[in-house]
N, C-alpha and C positions, 0 to 999 in steps of 0.2 A: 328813604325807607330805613329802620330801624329796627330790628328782633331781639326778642325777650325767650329766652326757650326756658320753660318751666316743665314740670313732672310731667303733668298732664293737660298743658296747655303752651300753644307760642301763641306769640305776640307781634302782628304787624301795625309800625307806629308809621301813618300816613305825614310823609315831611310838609306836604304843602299849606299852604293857606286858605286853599278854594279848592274844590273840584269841581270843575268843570268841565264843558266837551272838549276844552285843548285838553284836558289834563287825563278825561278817561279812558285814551287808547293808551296809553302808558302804565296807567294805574292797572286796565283791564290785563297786558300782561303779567306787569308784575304779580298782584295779586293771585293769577291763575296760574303762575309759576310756583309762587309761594304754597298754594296749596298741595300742589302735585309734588310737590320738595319735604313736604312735612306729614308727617302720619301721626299728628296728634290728633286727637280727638274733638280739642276745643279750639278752635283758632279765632285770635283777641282782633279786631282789628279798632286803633286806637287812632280816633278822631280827634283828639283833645286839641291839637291846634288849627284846627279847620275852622272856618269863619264863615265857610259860604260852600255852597253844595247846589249844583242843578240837578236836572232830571237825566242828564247823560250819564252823571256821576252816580247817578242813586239807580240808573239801570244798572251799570259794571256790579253795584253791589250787590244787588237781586243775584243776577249772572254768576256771582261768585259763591250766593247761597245756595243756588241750584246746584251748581259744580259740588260745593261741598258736600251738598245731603246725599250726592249720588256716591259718594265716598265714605258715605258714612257719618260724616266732621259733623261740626256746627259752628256757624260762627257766630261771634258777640260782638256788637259794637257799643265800644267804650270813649269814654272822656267827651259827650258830644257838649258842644257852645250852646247858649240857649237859643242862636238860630238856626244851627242848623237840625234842635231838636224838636222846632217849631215845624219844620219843613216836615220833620219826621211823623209828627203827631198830621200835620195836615195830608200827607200821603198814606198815613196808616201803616207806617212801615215798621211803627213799633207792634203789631200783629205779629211780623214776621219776626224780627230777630226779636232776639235774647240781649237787651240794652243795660249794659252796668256806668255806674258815674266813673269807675279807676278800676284798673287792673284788679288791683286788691281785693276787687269784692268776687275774684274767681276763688 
């Protein structure tokens, strides 16, 4: 994990390659630490080197947009691969979040 703290947004950059179900009880804390640590308002979370994503992984994210919205937050996921935004499109998950290609475009 990697953070970007801007004005009005931080940035969690996801290190691994895959998310997976090994990988989403780890991610699930980090991530739900991260929010509870941060009182911004937009919180980035940056996929750009992920390659592969299941359904264990894209529940933690759900899980983690729920968390936010009761705080108020929102989160954005950024930089996705085009499979893992194939996944995205085929669960409909871009409905839910707020999807930028780079940080930048916050």
């Amino acid at each position: 994990m990697k953070t970007l703290d801007k004005n009005n947004f931080v940035v969690y950059k996801y290190s691994g390659e895959k998310g997976t179900q090994l990988d989403a009880p780890a991610f699930k804390s980090a991530i739900f630490e991260f929010i509870e640590s941060n009182p911004k308002k937009i919180i980035v979370i940056d996929l750009s080197g992920v390659e592969y994503v299941d359904s264990s992984f894209l529940g933690v994210l759900v899980a983690a947009y729920k968390e936010a919205n009761s705080r108020d937050q929102e989160i954005v996921i950024s930089g996705l691969t085009d499979m893992v935004s194939s996944v995205f499109e085929s669960t409909r998950l871009y409905t839910v979040f707020r999807i930028i290609k780079s940080v930048e475009e916050i």
